[in-house]
C-alpha positions as CSV (number, residue, x, y, z in Angstrom):
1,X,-36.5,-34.8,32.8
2,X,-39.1,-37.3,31.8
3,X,-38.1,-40.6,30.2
4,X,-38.7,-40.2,26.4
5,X,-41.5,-42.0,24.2
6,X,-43.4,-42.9,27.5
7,X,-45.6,-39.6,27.7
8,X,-47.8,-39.0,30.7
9,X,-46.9,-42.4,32.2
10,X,-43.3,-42.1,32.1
11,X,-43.7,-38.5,33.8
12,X,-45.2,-40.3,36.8
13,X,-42.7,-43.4,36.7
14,X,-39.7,-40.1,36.5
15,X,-41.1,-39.3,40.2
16,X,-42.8,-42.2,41.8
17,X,-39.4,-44.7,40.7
18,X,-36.8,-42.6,42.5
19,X,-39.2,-42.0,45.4
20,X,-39.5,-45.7,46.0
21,X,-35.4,-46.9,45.4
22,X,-34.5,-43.6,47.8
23,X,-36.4,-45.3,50.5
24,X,-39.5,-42.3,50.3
25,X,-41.6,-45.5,50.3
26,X,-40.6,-48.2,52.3
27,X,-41.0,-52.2,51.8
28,X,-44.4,-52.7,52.5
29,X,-46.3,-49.4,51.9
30,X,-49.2,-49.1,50.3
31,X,-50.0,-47.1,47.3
32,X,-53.1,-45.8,46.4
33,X,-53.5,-45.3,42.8
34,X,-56.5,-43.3,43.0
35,X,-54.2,-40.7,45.0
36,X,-51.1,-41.0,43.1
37,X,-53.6,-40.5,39.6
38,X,-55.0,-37.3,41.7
39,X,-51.4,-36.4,42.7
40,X,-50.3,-36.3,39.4
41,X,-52.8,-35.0,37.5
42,X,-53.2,-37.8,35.6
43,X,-56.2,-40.6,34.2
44,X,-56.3,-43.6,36.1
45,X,-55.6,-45.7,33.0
46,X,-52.2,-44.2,32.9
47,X,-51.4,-44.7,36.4
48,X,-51.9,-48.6,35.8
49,X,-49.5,-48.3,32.6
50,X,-47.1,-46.6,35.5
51,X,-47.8,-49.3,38.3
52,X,-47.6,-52.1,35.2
53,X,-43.9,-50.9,34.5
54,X,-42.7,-51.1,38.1
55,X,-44.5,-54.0,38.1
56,X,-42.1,-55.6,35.4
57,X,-38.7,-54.2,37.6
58,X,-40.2,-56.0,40.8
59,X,-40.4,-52.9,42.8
60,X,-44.3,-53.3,43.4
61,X,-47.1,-56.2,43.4
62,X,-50.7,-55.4,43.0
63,X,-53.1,-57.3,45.3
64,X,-56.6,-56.7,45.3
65,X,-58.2,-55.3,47.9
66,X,-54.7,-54.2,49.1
67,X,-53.5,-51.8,46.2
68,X,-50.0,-51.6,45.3
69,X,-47.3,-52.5,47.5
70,X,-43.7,-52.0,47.7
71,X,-41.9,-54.9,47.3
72,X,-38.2,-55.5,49.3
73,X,-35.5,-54.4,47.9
74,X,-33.8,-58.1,47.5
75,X,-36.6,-58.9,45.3
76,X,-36.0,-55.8,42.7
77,X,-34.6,-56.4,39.5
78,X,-31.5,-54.4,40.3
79,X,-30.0,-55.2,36.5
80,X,-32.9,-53.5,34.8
81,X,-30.9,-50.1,33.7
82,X,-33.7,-47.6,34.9
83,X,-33.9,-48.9,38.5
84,X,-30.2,-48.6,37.9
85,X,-30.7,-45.2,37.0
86,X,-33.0,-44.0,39.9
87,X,-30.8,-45.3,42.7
88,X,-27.8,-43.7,41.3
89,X,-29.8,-40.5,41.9
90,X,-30.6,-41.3,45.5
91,X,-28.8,-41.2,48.2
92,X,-27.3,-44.4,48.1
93,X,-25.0,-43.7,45.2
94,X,-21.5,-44.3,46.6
95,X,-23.1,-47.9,47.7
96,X,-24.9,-48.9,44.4
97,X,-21.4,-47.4,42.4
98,X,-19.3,-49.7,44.7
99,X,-21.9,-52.8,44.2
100,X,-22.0,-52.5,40.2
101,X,-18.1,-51.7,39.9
102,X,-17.6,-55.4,41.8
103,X,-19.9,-56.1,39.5
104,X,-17.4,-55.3,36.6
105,X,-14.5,-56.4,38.1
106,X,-15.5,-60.2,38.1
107,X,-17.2,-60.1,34.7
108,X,-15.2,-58.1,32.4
109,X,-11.5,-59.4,33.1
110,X,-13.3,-62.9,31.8
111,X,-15.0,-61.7,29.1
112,X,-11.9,-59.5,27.5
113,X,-9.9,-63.1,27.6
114,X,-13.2,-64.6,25.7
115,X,-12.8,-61.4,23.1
116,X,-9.1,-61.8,22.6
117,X,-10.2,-65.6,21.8
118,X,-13.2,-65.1,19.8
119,X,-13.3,-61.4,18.4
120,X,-13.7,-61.2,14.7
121,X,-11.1,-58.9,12.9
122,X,-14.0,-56.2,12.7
123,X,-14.6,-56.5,16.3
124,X,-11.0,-55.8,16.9
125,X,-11.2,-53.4,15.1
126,X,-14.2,-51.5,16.5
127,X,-12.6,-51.9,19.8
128,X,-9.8,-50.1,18.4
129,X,-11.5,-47.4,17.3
130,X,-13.3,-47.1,20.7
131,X,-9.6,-47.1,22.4
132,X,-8.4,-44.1,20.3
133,X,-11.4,-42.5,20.2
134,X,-10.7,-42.5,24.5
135,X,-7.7,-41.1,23.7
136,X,-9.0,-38.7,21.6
137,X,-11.5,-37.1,24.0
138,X,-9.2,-37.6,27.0
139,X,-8.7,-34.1,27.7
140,X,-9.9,-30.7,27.9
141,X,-13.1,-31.7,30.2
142,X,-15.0,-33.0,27.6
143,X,-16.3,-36.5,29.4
144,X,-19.7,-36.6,27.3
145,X,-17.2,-37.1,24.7
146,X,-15.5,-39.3,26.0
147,X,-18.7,-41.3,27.3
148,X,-19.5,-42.2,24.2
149,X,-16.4,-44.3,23.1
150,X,-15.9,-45.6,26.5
151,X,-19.0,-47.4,26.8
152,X,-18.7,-48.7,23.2
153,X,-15.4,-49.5,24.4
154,X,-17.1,-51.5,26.8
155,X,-19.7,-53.2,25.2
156,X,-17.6,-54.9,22.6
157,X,-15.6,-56.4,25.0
158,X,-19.2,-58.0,26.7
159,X,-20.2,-58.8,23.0
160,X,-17.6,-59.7,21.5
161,X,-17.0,-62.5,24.6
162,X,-19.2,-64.7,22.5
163,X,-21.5,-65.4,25.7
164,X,-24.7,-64.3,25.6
165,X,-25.1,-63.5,29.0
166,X,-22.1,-61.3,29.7
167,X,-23.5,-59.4,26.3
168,X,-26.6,-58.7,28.0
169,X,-24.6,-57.1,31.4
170,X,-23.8,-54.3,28.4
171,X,-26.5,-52.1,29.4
172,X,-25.8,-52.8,32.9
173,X,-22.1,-51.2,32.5
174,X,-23.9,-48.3,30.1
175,X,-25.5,-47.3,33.0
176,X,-22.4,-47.2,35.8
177,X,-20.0,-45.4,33.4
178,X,-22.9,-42.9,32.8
179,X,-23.8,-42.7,36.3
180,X,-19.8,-41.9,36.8
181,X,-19.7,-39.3,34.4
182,X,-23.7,-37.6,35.3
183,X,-23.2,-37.5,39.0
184,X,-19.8,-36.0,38.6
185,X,-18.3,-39.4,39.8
186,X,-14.7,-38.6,38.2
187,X,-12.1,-36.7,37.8
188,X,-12.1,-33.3,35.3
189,X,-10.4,-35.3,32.8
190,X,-9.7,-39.2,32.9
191,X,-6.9,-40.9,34.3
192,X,-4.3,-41.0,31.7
193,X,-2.9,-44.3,33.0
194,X,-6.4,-46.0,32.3
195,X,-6.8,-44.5,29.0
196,X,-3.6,-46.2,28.3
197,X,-4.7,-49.2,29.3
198,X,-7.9,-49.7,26.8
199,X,-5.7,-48.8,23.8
200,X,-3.8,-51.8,25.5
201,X,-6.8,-54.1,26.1
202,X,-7.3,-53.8,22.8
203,X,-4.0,-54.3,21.5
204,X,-4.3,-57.5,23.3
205,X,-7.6,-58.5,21.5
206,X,-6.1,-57.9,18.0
207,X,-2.6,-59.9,18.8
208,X,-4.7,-63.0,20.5
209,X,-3.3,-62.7,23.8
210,X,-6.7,-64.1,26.4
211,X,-3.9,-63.6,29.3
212,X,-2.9,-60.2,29.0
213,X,-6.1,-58.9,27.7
214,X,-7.9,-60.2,31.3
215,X,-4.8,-59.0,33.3
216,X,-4.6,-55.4,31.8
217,X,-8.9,-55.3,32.2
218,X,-8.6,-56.6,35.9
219,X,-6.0,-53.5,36.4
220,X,-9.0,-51.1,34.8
221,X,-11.3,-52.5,37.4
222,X,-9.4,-52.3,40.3
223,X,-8.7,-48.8,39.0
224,X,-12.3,-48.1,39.1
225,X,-12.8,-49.3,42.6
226,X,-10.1,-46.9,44.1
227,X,-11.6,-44.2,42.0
228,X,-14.7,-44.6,44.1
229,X,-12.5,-45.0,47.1
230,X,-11.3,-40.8,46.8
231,X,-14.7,-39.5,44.6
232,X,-17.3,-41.6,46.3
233,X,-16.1,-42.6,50.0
C-alpha cells in the first residue's frame, strides 16, 4: 500500500525503503537514480523527492559523481516511525520487536511515575478512559479495536510524564504496538492479566502513587518481552 499524501514519490519510497532496511541493498551500494526513475516509471524530479526523504532518515547520502549510497545501518535514524515500519516488515522482525520492547521497558516504568506525579485530572482521566476502553475491546478477536485505546493508553503515559523527550518516544511506541498487532505478533485476544494491569496503571496515576504506577508498568514490559519470547523467538 503506498504511504498516503506522498503520491508518485511515496510509491517509490513504499518499495525502495524496505528493500534497503531488509538488507536488498547493502551498506555501501550504489544507487543509480536514473535506473531506479526508469524502474519505477517515474520523472526524475520525483525520484530526488524519494532519495531527499531517505535522505532525512539517514539511510542514504548523495555524493556527486558517486550517486546515492547506502549508508550503515548504525547511522540510520532507527526512531523515525517509517524506518520503524519497513524493518518490521523485513526479516529482522523478532530482532527489531525485541530492540524497541527494551526500549519500552526502560522508558515507560519512569515516565508512568512522572504521570502519577504530574498528570492533570483530565489526563487521568483520559488514561482511564483508554484502560476501559482495553477492557472493552479485550475480547472476541477484535485487536484493531483494541489498538486504538492501547496506544492512546500509551501515549498519555509518555505525555503526560511532563518530559518532552519521553513525549516524543510516543510515536516510537505507536509503531511497536502496531507492528505487534499487523504482523500478527500476539495472541487472538490480549492477555487478560495485562489488560488488568492498565486499568491498574491508571488507577495509580489518579490516586498519586509514582511507586506503584512504575512497578505495575515495569510488570507490562516485562510482560511484553516474554510475549516475544513464545510469538517472536
Amino acid at each position: 500500500m503506498t504511504t498516503p499524501g506522498r503520491g508518485l514519490h511515496g510509491r517509490v519510497l513504499d518499495a525502495l525503503g524496505p528493500a534497503i532496511t531488509a538488507g536488498e541493498y547493502p551498506p555501501g551500494s550504489v544507487l543509480r537514480t536514473d535506473e531506479l526513475a526508469q524502474r519505477f516509471d517515474v520523472s526524475r524530479s520525483v525520484m530526488r523527492e524519494a532519495v531527499r526523504v531517505l535522505e532525512s532518515m539517514h539511510l542514504v547520502e548523495s555524493r556527486r559523481r558517486v550517486g546515492v549510497t547506502v549508508r550503515p545501518r548504525a547511522e540510520w535514524n532507527v526512531y523515525d516511525p517509517q524506518v520503524i515500519r519497513w524493518r518490521l516488515a523485513g526479516s529482522d522482525r523478532p530482532q527489531q520487536l525485541r530492540s524497541l520492547t527494551v526500549l519500552r521497558s526502560a522508558v515507560e516504568p519512569v515516565a508512568a511515575a512522572l504521570t502519577a506525579t504530574h498528570a492533570t485530572a483530565e489526563q487521568c482521566a483520559e488514561l482511564t478512559r483508554c484502560a476501559l476502553g482495553m477492557v472493552a475491546t479485550s475480547r472476541g478477536n477484535r485487536l484493531e479495536d483494541y489498538l486504538v485505546h492501547d496506544v492512546a493508553f500509551h501515549r498519555v503515559i509518555l505525555t503526560a510524564s511532563g518530559n518532552e523527550m519521553f513525549a516524543r518516544l510516543g510515536d516510537v511506541v505507536a509503531e511497536v504496538l502496531a507492528g505487534r498487532t499487523h504482523h500478527e505478533v500476539m495472541f487472538e485476544d490480549p492477555d487478560p492479566a495485562a489488560v488488568t494491569l492498565h486499568v491498574q496503571v491508571a488507577e495509580a496515576v489518579r490516586e498519586g502513587d509514582p511507586v506503584r504506577a512504575e512497578r505495575l508498568t515495569r510488570e507490562i514490559t516485562v510482560g511484553a518481552l516474554q510475549e516475544l519470547d513464545i510469538l517472536a523467538p
